[in-house]
ROVO-864338 format. One record per residue: residue number from 1; residue in one letter; y, x, z of N, C-alpha, C in turn. Coordinates in nm, 2 decimals. Layout:
% ROVO-864338
<NUM "A" <Y X Z> <Y X Z> <Y X Z>>,
...
END
This chain:
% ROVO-864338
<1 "X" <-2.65 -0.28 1.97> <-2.51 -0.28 1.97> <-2.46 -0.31 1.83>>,
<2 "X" <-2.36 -0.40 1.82> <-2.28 -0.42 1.68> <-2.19 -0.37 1.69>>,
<3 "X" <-2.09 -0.31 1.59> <-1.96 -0.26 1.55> <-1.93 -0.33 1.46>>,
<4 "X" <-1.78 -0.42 1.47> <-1.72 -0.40 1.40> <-1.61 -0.30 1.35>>,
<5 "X" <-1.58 -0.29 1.20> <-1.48 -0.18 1.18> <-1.42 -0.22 1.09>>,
<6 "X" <-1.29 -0.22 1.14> <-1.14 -0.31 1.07> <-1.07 -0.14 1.00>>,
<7 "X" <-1.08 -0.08 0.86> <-0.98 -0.02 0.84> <-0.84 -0.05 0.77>>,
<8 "X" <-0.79 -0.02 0.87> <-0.61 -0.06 0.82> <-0.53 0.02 0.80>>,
<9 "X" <-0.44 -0.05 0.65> <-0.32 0.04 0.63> <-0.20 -0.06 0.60>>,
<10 "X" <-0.08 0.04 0.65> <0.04 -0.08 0.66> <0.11 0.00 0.53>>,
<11 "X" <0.24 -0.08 0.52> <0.34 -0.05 0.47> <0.43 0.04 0.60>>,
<12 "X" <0.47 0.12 0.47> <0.57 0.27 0.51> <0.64 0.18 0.66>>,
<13 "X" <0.78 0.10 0.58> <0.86 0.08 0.67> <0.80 -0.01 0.80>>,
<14 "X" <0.68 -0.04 0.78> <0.64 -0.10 0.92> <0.52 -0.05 1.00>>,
<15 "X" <0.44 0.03 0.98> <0.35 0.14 1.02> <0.37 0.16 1.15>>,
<16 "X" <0.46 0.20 1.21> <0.51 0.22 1.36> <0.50 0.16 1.45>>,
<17 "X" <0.58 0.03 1.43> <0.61 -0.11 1.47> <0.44 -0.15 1.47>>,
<18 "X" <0.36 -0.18 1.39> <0.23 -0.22 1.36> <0.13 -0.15 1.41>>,
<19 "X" <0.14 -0.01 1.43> <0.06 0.01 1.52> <0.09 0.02 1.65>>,
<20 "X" <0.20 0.02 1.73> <0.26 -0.04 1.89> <0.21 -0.19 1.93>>,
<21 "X" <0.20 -0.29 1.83> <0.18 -0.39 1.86> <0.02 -0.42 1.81>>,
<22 "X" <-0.05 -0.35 1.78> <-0.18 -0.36 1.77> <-0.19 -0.33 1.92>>,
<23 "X" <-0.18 -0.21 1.99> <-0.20 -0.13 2.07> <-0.16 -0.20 2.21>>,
<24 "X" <-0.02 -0.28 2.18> <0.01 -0.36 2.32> <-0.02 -0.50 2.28>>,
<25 "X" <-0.04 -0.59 2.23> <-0.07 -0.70 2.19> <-0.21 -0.74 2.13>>,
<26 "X" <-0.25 -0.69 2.03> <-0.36 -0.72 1.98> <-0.48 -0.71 2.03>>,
<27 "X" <-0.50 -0.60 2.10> <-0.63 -0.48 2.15> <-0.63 -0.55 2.26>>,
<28 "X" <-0.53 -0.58 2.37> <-0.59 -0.66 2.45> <-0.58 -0.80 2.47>>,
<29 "X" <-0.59 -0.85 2.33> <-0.64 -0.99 2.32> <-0.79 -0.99 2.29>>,
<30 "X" <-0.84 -0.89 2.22> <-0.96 -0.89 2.22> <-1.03 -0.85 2.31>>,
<31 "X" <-1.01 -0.73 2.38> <-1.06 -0.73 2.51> <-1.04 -0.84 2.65>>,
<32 "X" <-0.97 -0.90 2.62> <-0.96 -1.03 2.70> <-1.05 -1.15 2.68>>,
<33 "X" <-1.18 -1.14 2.55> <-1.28 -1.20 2.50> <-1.39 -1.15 2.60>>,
<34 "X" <-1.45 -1.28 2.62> <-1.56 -1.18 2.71> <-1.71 -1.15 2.62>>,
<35 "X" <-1.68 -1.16 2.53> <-1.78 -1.13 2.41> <-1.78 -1.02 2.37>>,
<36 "X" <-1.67 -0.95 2.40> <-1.68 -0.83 2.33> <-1.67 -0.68 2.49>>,
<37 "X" <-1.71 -0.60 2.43> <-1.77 -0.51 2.52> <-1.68 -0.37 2.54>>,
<38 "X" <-1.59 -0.35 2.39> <-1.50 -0.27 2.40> <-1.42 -0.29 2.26>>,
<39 "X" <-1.31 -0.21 2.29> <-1.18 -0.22 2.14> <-1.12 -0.09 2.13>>,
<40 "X" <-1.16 0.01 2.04> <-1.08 0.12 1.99> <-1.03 0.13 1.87>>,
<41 "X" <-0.84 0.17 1.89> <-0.79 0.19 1.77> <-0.73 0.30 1.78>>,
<42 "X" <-0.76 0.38 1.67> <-0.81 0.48 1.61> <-0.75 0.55 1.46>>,
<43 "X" <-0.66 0.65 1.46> <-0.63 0.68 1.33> <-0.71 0.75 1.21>>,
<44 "X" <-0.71 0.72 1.11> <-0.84 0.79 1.04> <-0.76 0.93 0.99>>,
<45 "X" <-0.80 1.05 1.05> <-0.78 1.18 1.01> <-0.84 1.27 0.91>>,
<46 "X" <-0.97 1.19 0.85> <-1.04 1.24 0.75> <-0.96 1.33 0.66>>,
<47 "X" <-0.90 1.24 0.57> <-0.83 1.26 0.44> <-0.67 1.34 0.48>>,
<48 "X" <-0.66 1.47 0.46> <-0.46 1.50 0.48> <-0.39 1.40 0.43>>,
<49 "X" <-0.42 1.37 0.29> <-0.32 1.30 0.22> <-0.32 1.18 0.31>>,
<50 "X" <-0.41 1.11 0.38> <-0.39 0.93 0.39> <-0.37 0.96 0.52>>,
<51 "X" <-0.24 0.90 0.56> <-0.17 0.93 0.70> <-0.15 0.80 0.75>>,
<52 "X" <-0.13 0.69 0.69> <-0.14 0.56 0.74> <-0.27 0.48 0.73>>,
<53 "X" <-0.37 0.51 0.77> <-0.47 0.44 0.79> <-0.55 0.44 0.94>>,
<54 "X" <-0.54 0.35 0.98> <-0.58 0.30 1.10> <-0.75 0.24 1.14>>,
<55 "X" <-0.80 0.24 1.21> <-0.94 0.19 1.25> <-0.94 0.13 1.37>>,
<56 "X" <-0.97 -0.03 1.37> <-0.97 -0.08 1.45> <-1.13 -0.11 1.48>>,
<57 "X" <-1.21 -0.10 1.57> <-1.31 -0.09 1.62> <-1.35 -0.19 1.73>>,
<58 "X" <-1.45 -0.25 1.69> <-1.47 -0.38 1.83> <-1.60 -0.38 1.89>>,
<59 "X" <-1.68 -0.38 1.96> <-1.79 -0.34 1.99> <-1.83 -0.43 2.05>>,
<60 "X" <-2.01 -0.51 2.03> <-2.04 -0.62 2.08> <-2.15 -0.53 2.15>>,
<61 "X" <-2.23 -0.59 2.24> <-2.33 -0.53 2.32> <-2.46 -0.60 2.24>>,
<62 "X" <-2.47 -0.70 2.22> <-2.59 -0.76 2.14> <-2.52 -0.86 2.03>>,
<63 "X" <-2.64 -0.84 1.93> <-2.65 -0.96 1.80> <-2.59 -1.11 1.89>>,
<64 "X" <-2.64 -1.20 1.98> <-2.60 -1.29 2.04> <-2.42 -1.31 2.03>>,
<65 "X" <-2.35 -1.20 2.13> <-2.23 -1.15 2.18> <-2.11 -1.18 2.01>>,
<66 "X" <-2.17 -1.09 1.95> <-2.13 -1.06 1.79> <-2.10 -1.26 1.71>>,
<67 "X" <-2.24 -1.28 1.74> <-2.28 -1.39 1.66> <-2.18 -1.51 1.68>>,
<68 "X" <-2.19 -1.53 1.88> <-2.06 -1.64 1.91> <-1.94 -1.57 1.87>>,
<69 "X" <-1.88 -1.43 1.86> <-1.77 -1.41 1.82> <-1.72 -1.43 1.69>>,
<70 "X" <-1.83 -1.43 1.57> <-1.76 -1.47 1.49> <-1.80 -1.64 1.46>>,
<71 "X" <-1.86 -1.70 1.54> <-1.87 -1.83 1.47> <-1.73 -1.91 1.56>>,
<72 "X" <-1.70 -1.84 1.67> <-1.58 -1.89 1.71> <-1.45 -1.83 1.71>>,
<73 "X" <-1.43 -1.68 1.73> <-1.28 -1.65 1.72> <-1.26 -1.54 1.63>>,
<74 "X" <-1.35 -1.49 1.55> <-1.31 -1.42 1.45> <-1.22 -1.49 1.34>>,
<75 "X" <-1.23 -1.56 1.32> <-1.15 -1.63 1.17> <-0.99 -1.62 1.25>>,
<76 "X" <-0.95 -1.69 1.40> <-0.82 -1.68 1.47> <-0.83 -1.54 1.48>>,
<77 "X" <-0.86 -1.48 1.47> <-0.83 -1.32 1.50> <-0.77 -1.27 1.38>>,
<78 "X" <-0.86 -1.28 1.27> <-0.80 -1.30 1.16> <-0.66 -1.35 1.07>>,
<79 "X" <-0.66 -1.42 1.16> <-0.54 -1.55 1.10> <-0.44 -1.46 1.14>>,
<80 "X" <-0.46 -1.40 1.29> <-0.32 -1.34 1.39> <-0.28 -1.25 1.30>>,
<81 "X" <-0.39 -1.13 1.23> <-0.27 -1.05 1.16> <-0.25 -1.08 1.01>>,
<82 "X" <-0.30 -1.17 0.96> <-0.21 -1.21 0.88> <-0.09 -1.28 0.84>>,
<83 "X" <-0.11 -1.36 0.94> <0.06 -1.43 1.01> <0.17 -1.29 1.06>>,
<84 "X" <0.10 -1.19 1.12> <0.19 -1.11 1.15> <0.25 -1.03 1.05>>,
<85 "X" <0.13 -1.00 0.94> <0.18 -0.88 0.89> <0.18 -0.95 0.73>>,
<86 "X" <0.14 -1.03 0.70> <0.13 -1.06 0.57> <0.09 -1.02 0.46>>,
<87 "X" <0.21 -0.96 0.39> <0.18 -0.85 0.25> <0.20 -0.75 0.24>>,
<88 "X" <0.23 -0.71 0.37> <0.21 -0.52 0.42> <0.12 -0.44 0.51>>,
<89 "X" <-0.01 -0.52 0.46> <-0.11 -0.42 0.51> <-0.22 -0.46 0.45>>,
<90 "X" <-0.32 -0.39 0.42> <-0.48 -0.38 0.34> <-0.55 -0.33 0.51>>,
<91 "X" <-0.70 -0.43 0.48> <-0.76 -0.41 0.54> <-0.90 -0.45 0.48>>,
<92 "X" <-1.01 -0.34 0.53> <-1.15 -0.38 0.52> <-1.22 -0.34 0.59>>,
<93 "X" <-1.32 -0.43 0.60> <-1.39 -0.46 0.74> <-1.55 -0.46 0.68>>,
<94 "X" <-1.62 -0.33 0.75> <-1.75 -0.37 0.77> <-1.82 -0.38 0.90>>,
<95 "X" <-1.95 -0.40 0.90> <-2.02 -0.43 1.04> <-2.16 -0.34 1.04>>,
<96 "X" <-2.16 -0.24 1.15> <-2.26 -0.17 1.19> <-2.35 -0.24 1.26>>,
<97 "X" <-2.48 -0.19 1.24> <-2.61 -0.22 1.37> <-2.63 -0.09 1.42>>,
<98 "X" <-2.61 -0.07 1.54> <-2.68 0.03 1.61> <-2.83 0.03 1.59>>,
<99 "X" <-2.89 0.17 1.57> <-3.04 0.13 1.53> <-3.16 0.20 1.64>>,
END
């Protein structure tokens, strides 16, 4: 199994709004990929202080699944929240192997 892991943080005034439309819009556009196997978003509760940080989670079932997704719709996936959100949000993304 592969993981991807999107952590995100918005700006104050749009946090709200951004995470509703992750939640109705985004999440099942990815799940609507038949490459991917599941999508959990997820707030990161670790830290008290960091209250706006978000985890977006994608899960591929095999290296294969992962591979076509990003040689074909990861970069458009991409694109979508930057068009959306612009210069009010940080995000970094790494990639697990299940072992």
């Amino acid at each position: 199994m592969i993981l991807i892991n999107h952590t995100l943080s918005f700006a104050t005034d749009i946090e709200q709004e951004s995470v509703q439309w992750l939640q109705a819009t985004y999440k099942p556009l990815l799940e609507a990929c038949p490459l991917v196997s599941e999508v959990l978003l997820c707030r990161l509760t670790s830290d008290a202080e960091v209250q706006d940080t978000y985890v977006l989670q994608i899960r591929f079932l095999n290296t294969e699944n992962h591979t076509d997704f990003h040689k074909k719709h990861e970069h458009d996936f991409m694109c979508v929240l930057h068009a959306k959100f612009q210069n009010n949000f940080g995000i970094f993304t790494s990639k697990l192997e299940h072992l």
